[in-house]
C-alpha positions in Angstrom: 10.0 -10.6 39.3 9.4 -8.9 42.7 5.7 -7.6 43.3 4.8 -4.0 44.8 4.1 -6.5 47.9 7.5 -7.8 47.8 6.6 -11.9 46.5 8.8 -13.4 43.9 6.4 -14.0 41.2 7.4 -16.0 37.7 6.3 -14.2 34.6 7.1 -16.0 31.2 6.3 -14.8 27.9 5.2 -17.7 25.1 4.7 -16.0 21.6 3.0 -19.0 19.4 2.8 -18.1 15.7 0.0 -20.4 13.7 -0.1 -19.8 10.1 -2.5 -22.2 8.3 -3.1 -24.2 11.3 0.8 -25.1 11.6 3.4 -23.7 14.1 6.5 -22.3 13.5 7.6 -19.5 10.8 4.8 -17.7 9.2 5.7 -18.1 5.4 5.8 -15.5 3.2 4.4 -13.5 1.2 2.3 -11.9 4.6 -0.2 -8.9 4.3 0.1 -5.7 6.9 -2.5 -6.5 9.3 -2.7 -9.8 8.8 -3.6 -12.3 12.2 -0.5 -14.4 12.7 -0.3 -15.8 16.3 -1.1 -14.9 20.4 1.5 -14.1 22.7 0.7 -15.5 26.0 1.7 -14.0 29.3 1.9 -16.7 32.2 2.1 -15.1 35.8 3.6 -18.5 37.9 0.6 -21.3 36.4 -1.8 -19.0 35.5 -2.6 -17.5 32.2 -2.6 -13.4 33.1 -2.6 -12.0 29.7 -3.9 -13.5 25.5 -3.0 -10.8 22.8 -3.7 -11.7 19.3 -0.2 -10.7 16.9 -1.0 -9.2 13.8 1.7 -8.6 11.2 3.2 -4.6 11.5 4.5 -4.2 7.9 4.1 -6.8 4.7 6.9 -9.3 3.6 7.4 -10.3 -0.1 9.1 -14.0 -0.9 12.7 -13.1 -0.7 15.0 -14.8 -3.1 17.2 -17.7 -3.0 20.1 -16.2 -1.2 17.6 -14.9 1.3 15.1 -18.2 1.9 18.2 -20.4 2.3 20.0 -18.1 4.9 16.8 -18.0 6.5 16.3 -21.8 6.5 19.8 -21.8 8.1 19.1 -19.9 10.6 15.8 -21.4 11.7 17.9 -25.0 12.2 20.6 -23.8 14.2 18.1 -21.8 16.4 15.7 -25.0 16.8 19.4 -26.6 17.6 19.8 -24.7 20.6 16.4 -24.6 21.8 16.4 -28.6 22.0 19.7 -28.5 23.3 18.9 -26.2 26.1 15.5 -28.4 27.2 18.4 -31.0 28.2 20.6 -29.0 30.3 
């Protein structure tokens, strides 16, 4: 990103959801309002910006059909993030 000054600055956004001191998915069920992770805004090695996530709407268990697409999905996304680290 180019700066009002005109520097090339690097600005990476981490979300990092901890549910029950683990990372990853936040299970359900999951109450509105309910403290789920930080997203992290790094500005080149520095930390600029630490916002608490809070969850927007509440989620019921979904049923099997649902939970097992959903457990698809999370491998073959965690599938292409390890694969991309070794490119």
């Amino acid at each position: 990103m180019w700066t009002a000054a005109g520097c090339w600055v690097r600005v990476t956004a981490n979300p990092t959801y901890v549910c029950y001191g683990r990372t990853g998915p936040v299970p359900a069920p999951v109450e509105k309002g309910r403290a789920i992770g930080k997203l992290k805004i790094w500005r080149n090695e520095n930390l600029a910006l630490e916002v608490p996530l809070e969850a927007a709407e509440s989620v019921e268990v979904g049923n099997l059909p649902q939970r097992a697409l959903d457990a698809a999905t999370e491998m073959v996304i965690n599938l292409f993030r390890s694969g991309a680290g070794k490119i």
